[in-house]
MDAnalysis code that builds the backbone (N, CA, C; Angstrom):
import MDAnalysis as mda
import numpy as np

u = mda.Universe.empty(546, n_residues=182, atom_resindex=np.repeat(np.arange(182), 3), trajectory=True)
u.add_TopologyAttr("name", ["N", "CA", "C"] * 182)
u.add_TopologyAttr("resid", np.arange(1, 183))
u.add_TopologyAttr("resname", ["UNK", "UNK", "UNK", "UNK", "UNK", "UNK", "UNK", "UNK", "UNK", "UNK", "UNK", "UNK", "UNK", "UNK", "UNK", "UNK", "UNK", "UNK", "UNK", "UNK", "UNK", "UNK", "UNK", "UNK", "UNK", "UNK", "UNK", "UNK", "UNK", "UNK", "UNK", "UNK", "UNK", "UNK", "UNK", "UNK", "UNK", "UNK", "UNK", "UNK", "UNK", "UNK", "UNK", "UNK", "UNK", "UNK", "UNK", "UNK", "UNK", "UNK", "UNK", "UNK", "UNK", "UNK", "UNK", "UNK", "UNK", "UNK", "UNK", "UNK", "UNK", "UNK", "UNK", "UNK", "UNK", "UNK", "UNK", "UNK", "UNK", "UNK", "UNK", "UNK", "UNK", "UNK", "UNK", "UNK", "UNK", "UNK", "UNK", "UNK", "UNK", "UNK", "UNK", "UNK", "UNK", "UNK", "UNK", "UNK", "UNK", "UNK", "UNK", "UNK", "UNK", "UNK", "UNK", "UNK", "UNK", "UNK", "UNK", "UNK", "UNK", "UNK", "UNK", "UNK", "UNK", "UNK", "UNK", "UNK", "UNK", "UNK", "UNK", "UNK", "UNK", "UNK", "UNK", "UNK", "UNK", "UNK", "UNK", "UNK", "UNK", "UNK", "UNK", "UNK", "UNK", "UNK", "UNK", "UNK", "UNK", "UNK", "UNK", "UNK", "UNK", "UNK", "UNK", "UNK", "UNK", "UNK", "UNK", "UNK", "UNK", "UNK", "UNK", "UNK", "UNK", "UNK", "UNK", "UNK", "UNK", "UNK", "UNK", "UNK", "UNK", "UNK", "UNK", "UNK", "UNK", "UNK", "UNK", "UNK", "UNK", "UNK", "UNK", "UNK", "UNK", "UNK", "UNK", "UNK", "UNK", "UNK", "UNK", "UNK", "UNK", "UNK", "UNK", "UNK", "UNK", "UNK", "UNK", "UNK", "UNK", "UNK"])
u.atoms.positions = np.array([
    [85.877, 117.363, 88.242],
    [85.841, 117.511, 89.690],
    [87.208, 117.162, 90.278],
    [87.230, 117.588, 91.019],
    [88.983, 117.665, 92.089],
    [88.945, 116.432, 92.800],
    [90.086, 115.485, 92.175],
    [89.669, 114.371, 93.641],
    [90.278, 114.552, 94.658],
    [89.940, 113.572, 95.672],
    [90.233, 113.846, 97.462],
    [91.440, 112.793, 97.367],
    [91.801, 111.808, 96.116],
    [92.640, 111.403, 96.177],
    [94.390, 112.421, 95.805],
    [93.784, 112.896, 94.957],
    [94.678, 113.962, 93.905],
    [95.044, 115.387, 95.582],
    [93.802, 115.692, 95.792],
    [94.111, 116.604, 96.659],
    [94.811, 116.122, 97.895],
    [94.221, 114.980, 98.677],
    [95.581, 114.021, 99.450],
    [97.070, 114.488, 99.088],
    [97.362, 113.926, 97.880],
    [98.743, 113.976, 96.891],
    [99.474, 115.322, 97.637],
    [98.453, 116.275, 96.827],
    [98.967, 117.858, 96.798],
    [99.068, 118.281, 98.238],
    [98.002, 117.471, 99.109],
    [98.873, 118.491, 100.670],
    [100.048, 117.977, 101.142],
    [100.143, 116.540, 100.917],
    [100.797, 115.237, 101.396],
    [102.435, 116.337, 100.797],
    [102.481, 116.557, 99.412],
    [103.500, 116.737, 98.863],
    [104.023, 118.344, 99.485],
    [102.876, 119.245, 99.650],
    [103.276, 120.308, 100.431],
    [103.889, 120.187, 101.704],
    [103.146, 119.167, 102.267],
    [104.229, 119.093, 104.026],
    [106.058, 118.655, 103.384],
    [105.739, 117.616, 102.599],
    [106.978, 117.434, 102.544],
    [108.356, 118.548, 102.083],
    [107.882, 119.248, 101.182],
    [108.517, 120.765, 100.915],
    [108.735, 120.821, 102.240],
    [107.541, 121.509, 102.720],
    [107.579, 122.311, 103.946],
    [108.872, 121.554, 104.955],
    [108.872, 120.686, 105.030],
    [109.923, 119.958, 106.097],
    [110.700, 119.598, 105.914],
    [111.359, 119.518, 104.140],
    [112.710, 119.073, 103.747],
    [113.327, 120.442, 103.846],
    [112.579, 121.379, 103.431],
    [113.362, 122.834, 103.429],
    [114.092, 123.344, 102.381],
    [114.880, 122.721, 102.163],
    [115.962, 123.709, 100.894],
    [116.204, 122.461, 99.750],
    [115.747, 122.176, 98.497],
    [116.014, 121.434, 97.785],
    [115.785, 119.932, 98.228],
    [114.787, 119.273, 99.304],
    [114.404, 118.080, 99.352],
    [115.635, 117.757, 100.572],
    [116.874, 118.663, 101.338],
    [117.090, 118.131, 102.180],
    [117.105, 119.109, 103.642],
    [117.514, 118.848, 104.291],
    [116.798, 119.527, 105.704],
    [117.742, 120.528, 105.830],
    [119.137, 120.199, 105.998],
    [120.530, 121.276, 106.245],
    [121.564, 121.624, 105.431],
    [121.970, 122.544, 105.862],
    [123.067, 122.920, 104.846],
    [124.295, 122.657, 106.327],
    [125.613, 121.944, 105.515],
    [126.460, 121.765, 106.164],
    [127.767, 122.206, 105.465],
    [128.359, 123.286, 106.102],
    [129.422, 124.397, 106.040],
    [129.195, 124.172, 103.656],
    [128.331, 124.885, 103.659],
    [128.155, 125.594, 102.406],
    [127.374, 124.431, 101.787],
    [127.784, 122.987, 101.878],
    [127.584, 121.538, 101.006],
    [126.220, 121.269, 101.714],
    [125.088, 120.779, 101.116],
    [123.874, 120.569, 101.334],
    [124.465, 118.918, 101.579],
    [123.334, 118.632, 102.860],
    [123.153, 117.217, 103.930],
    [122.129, 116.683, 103.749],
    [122.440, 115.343, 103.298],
    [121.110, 114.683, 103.108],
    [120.754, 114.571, 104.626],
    [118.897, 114.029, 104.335],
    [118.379, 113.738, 105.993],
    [119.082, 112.754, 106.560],
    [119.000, 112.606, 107.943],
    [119.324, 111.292, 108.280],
    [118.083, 110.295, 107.877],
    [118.724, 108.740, 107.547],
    [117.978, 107.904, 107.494],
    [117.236, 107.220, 108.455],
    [115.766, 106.703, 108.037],
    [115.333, 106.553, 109.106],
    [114.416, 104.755, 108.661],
    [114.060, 104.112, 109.786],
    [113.575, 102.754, 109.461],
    [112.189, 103.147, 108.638],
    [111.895, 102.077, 107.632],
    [110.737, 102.131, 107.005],
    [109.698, 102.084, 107.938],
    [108.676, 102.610, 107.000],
    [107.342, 102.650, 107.984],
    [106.423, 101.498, 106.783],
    [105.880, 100.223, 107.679],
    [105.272, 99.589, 106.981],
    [103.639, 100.003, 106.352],
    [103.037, 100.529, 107.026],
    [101.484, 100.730, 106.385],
    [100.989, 101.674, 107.446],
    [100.158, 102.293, 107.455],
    [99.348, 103.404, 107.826],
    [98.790, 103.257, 109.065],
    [98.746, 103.311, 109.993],
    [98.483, 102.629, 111.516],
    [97.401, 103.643, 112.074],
    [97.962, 105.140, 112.082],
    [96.920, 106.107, 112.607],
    [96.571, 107.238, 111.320],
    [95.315, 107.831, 111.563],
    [94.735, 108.565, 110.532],
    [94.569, 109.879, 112.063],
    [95.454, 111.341, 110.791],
    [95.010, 111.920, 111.896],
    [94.312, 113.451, 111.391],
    [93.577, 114.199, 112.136],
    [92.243, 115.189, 111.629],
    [92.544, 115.863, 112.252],
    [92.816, 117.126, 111.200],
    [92.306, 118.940, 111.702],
    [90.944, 119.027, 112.039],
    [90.551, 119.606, 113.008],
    [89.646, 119.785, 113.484],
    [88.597, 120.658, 112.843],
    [89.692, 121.805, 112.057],
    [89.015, 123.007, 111.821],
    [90.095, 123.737, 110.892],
    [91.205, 124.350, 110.606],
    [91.588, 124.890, 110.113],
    [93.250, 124.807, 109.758],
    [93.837, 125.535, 109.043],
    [95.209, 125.006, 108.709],
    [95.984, 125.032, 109.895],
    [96.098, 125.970, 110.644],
    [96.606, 125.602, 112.115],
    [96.779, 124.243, 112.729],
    [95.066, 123.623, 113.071],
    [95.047, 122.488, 113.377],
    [95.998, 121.473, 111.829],
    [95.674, 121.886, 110.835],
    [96.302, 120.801, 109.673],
    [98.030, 121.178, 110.190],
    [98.394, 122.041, 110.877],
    [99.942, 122.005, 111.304],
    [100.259, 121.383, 112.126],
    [99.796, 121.280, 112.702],
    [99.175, 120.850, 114.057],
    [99.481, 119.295, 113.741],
    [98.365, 118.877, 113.234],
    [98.869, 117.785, 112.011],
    [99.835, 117.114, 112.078],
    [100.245, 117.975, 111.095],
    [101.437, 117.181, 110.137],
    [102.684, 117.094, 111.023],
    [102.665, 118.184, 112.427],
    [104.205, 118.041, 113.335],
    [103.795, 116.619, 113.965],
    [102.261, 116.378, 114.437],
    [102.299, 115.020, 114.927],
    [102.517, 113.577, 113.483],
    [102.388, 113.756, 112.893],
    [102.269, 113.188, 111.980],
    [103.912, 112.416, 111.961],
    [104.711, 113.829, 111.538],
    [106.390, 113.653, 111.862],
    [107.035, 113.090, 113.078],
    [106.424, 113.305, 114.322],
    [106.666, 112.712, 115.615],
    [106.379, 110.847, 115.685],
    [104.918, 110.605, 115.024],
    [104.459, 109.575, 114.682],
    [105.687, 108.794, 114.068],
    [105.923, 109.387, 112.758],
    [106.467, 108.200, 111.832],
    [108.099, 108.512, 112.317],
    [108.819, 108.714, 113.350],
    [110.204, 108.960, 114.097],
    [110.010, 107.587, 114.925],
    [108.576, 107.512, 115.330],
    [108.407, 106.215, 115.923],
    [108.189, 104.520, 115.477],
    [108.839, 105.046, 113.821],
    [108.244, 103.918, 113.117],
    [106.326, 103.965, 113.146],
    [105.675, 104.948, 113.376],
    [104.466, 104.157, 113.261],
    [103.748, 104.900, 112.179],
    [103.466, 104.359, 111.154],
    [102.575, 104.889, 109.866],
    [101.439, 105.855, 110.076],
    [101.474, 107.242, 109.981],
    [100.590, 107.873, 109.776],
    [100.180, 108.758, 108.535],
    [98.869, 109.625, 108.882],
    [99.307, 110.796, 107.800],
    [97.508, 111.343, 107.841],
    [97.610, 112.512, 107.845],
    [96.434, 113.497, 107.885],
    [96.275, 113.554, 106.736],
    [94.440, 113.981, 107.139],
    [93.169, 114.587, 106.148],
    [93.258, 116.271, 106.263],
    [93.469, 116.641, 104.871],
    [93.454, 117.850, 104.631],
    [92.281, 118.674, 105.801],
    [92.245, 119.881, 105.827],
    [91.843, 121.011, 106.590],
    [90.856, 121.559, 105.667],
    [91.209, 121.583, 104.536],
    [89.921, 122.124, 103.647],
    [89.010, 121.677, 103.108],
    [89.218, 120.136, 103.392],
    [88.115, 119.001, 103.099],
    [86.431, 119.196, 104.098],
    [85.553, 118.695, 103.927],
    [84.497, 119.281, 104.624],
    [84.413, 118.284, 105.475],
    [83.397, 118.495, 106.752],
    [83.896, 117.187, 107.845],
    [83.692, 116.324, 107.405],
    [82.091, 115.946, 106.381],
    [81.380, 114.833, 105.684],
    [82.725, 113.847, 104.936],
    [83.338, 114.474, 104.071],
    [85.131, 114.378, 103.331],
    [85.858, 113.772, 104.519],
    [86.123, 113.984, 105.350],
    [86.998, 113.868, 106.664],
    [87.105, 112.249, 106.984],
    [85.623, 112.448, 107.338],
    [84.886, 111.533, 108.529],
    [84.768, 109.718, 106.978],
    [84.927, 110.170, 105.703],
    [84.849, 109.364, 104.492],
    [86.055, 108.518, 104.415],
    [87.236, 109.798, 104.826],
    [88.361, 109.559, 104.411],
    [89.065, 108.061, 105.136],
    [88.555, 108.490, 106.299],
    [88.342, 107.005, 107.466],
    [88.138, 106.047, 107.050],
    [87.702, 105.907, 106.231],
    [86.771, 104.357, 105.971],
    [87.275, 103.989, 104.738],
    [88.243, 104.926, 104.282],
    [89.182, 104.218, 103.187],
    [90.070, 103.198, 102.997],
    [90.764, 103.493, 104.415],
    [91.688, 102.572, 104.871],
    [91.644, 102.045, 106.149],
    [91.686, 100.669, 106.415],
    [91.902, 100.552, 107.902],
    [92.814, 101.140, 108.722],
    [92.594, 101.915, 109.805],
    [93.874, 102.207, 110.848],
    [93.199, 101.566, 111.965],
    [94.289, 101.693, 113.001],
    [94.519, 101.468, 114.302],
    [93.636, 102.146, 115.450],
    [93.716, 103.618, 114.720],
    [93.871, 104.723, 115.628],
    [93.145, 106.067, 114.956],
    [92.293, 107.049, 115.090],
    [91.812, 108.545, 114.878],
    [92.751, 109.520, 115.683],
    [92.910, 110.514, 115.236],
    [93.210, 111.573, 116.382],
    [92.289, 112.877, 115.676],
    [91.898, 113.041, 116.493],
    [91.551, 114.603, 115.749],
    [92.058, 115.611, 116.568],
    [92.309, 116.561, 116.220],
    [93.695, 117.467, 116.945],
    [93.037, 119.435, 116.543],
    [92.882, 119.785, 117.473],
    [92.772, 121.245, 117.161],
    [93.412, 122.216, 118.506],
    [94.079, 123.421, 117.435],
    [93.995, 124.258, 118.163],
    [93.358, 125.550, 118.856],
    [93.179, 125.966, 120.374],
    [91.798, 127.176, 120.395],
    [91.984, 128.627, 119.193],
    [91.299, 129.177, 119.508],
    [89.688, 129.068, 120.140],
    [88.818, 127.800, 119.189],
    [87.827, 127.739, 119.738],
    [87.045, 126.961, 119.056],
    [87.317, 125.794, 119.211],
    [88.377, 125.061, 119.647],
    [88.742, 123.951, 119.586],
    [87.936, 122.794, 120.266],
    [87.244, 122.982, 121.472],
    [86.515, 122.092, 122.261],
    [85.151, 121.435, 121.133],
    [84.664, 122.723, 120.791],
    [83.687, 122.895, 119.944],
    [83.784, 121.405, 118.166],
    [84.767, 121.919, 117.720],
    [85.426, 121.299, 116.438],
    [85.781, 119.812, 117.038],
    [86.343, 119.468, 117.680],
    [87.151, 117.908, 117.772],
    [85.493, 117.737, 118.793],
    [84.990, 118.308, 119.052],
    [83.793, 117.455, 119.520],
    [82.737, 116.796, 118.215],
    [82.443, 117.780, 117.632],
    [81.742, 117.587, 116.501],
    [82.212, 116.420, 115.883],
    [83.648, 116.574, 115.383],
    [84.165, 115.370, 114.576],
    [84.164, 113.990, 115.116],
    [84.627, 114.450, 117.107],
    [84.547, 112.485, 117.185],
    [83.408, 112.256, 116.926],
    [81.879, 113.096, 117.525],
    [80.481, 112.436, 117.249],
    [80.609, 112.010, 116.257],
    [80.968, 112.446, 114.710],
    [80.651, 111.958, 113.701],
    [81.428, 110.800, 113.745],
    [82.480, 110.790, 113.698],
    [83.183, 109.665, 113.774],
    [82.848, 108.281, 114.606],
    [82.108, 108.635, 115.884],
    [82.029, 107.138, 116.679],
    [80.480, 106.838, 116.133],
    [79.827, 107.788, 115.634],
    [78.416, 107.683, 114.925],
    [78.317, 106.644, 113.987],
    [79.666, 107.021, 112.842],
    [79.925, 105.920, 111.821],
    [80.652, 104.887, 112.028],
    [81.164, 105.104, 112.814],
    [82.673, 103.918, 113.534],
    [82.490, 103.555, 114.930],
    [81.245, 102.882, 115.488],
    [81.130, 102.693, 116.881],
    [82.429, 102.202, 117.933],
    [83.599, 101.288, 116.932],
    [84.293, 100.575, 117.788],
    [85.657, 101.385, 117.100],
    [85.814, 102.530, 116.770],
    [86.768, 102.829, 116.310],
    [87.748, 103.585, 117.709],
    [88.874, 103.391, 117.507],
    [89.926, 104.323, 118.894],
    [90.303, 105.388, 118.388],
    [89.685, 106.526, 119.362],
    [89.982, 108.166, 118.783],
    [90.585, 108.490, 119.748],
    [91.424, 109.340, 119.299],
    [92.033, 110.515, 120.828],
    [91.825, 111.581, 120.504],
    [91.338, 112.967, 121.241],
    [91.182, 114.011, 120.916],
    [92.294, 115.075, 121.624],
    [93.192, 114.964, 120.708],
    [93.992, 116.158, 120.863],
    [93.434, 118.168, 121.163],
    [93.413, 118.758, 122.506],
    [92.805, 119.678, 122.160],
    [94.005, 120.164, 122.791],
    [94.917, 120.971, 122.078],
    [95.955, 121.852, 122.090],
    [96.172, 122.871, 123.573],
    [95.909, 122.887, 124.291],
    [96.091, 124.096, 125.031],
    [96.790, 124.401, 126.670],
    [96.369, 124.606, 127.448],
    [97.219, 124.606, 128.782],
    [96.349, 123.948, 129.929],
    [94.926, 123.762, 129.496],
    [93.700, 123.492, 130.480],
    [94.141, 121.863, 130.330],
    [93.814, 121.456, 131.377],
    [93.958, 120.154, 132.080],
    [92.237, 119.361, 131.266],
    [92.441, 118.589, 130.307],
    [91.299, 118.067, 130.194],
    [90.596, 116.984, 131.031],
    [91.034, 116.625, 132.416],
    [90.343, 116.420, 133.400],
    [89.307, 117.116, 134.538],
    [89.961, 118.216, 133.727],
    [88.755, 119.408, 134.651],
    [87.707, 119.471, 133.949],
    [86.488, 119.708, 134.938],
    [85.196, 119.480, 134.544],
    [84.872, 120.383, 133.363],
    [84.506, 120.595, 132.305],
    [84.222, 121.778, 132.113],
    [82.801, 122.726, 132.297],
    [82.929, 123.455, 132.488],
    [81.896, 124.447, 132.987],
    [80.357, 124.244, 132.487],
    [80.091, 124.242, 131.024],
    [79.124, 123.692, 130.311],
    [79.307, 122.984, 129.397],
    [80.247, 122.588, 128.442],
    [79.825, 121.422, 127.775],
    [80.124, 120.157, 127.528],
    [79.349, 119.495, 126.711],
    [79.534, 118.008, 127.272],
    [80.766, 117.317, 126.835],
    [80.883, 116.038, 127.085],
    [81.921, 115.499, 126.826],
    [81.935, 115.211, 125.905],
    [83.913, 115.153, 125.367],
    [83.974, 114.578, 124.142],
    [84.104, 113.289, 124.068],
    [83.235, 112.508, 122.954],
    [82.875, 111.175, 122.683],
    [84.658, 110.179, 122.426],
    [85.025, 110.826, 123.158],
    [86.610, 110.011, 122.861],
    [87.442, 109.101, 123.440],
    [88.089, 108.404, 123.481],
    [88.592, 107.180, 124.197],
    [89.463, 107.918, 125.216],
    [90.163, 108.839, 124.234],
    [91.140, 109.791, 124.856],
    [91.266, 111.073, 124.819],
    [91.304, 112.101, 126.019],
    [91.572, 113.294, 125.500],
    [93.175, 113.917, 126.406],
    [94.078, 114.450, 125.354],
    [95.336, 114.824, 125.896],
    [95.043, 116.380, 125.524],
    [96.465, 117.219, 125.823],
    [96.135, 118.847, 125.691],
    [97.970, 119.301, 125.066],
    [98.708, 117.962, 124.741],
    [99.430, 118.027, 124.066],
    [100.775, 117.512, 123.086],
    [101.477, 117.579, 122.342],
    [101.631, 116.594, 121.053],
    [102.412, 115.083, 121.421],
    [103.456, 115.502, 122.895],
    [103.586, 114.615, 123.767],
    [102.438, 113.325, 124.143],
    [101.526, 113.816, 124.537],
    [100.255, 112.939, 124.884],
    [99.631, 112.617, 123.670],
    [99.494, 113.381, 122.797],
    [99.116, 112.752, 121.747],
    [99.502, 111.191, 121.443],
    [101.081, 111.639, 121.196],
    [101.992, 110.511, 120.592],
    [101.714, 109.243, 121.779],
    [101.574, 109.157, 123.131],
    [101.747, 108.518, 123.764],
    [100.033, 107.530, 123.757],
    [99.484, 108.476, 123.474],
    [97.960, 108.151, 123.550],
    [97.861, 106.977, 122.528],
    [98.103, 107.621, 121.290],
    [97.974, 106.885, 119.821],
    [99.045, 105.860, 119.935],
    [99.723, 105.786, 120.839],
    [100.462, 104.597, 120.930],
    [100.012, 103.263, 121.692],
    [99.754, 103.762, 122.591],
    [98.957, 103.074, 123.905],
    [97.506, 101.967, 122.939],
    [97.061, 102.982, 122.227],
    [95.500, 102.786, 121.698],
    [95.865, 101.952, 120.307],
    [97.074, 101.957, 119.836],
    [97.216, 100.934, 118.496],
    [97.789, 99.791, 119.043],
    [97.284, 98.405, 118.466],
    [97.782, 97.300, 118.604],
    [98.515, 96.654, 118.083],
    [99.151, 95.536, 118.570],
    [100.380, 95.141, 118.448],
    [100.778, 95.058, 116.762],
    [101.759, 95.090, 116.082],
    [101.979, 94.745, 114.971],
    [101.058, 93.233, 114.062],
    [101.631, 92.268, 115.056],
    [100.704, 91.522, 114.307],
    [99.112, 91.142, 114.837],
    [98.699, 91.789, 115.570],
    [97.152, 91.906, 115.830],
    [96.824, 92.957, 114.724],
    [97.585, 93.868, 114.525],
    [96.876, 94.989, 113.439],
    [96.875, 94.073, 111.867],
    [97.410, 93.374, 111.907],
    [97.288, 92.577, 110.489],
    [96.431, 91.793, 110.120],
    [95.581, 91.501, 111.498],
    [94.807, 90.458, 111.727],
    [93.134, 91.566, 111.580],
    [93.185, 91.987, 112.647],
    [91.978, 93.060, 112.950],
    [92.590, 94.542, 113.091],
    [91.595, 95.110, 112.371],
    [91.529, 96.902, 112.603],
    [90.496, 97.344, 113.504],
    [90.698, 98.888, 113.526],
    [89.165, 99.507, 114.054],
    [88.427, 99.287, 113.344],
    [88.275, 99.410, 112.074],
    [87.393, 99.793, 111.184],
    [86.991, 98.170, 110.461],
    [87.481, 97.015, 110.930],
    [86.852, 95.542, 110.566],
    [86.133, 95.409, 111.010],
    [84.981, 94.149, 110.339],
    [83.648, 93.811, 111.160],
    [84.284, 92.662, 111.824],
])
């Protein structure tokens, strides 16, 4: 059987391709390849963050993911092809701070609703933000359906970052207590 640890690995290692670009570094400078700039360590894993629904949302992802750890703050997403049951598991592996679940439309209201239910279902005191990608003001009512079960909802990667910041606690309170402690 395929583990969810092993498969972690393999997407984890695909973003990184994906974002070093040419041989593990980002630019080419007048012909001579540039290492990245360096950046401060990231101590431990602070926010856990969720595709909603599909690789889009897992892009979706991983750009917040990169925005995240620019801020020093430890993150890193649950694969897209994992099933929500997988998802919503993956949580409870490690303590974080912080959920985001993040999708982009169509469908999107639909998907990051589903997931926080599951999520505050199993995690009553856990801090989620629901990233839903788009141009609609998530203060407007919506027409028919209900609300999402979330601490927070933003509509983009800006608010995201600001949200999941706001909603994680201080360095050394997170050492002390998580979401996910009794």
């Amino acid at each position: 059987m395929f583990s969810k640890t092993r498969a972690f690995s393999l997407r984890f290692g695909r973003a990184d391709e994906l974002i070093a670009g040419n041989n593990g570094f980002k630019t080419q400078f007048n012909g001579a390849q540039k290492p990245p700039d360096p950046v401060e360590p990231i101590a431990a894993v602070r926010a856990l963050l969720m595709p909603a629904r599909d690789e889009a949302d897992e892009i979706a992802a991983l750009m917040l993911v990169q925005l995240l750890n620019r801020r020093c703050i430890g993150a890193r997403t649950v694969s897209a092809s994992a099933l929500a049951s997988e998802r919503v598991e993956e949580a409870s592996q490690q303590p974080v701070g912080a959920v985001c679940v993040i999708a982009i439309p169509p469908f999107a209201r639909l998907s990051v609703r589903y997931l926080c239910k599951r999520l505050r279902a199993q995690f009553p005191r856990v801090r989620i933000v629901a990233a839903l990608l788009t141009r609609i003001d998530p203060q407007e009512p919506p027409t028919r359906d209900v609300p999402i079960p979330a601490d927070q909802t933003v509509t983009s990667l800006a608010g995201a970052v600001a949200e999941i910041v706001s909603l994680l606690p201080a360095a050394s309170e997170h050492s002390e207590q998580t979401a996910f402690s009794s």
